[in-house]
N, C-alpha and C positions, 0 to 999 in steps of 0.2 A: 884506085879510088883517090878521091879527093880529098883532105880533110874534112870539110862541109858536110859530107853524106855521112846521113842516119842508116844504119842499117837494121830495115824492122823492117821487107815485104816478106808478104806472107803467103803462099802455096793455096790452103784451104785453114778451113776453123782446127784441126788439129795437125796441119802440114809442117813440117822444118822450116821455118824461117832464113832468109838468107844470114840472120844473125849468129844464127846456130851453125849454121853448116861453116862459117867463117870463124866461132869458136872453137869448135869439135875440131877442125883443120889447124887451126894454133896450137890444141891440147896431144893431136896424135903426134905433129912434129918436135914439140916440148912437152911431155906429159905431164911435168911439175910446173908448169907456166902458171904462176897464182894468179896475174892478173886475167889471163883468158876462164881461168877456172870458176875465180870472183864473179865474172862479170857472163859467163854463160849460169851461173848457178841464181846469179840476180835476174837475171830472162828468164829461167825457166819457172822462180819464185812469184816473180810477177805477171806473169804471162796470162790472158784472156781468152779464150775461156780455157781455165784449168785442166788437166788431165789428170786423171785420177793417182798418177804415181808423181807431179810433179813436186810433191812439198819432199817425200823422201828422196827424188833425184837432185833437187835445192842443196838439199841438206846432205848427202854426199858429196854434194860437189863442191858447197863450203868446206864442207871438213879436208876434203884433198889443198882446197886452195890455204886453208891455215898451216896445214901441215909440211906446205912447199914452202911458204915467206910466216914465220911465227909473228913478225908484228905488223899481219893482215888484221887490222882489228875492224875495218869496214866487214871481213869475213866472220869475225866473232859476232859481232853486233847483230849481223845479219842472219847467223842461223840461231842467237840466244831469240829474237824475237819469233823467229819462225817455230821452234821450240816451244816458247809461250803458248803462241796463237794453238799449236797441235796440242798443246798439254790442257789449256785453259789454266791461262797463272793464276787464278784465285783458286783450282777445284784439285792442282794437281801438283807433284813433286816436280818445280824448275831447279835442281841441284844442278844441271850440267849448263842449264842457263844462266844461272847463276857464277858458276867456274869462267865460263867464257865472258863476263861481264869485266869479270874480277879481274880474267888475266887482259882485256881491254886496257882495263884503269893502269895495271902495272904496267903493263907496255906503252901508251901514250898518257900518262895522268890528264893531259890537256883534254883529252875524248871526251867532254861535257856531256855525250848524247849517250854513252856508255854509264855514266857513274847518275846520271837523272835516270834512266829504265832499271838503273840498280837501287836505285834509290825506293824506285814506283815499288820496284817486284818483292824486295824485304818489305815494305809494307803490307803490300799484299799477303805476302805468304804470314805477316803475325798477324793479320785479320781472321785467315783462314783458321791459323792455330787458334785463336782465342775462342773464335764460333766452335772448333772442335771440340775445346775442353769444357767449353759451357753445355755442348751435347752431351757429355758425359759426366755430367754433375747429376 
């Protein structure tokens, strides 16, 4: 391949993309490769039309790719939000999205995009808490 080329054709509406099958082929011959792991777990995150298991396949395949390079914080950032969206950040406990937010900010303080959705999500969650204890007055 050339640098130029995108790799996104697609088989059918839920077939392997050549994206994948060029990921999966990076991860079987490296199995700790974080960037092929980062970047097939951002395809299968965003991927159209969803498959019913791809937020938890996303979201393993974040976590491998954190666990191979620790200051992958595109990988934290990327499964704290995905976390959110499955939890509903106003309705639900973000503690691990919150951890991965935090160890963001320690690993690159510069990460802007990590310490504003940490910013947003403590908000939220003392909105949450304060509706709580007003239900229970």
């Amino acid at each position: 391949r050339d640098g130029g080329e995108v790799l996104e054709s697609s088989d059918s509406a839920f077939g392997e993309t050549e994206a994948e099958r060029f990921y999966k082929a990076a991860i079987e011959i490296v199995p700790y490769y974080s960037k092929a792991l980062y970047n097939l777990a951002t395809w299968v995150h965003t991927r159209q039309p969803q498959r019913p298991t791809d937020r938890d396949d996303a979201a393993g395949l974040y976590r491998r790719a954190i666990a191979s390079d620790l200051s992958n914080v595109e990988a934290m950032y990327n499964l704290a939000t995905l976390l959110m969206n499955q939890a509903s950040a106003y309705n639900a406990d973000n503690s691990e999205a919150t951890q991965l937010l935090e160890a963001a900010i320690k690993t690159r303080p510069s990460y802007t995009r990590a310490g504003e959705l940490l910013k947003n999500l403590k908000s939220w969650q003392a909105k949450r808490a304060k509706k709580e204890a007003a239900a229970t007055q």
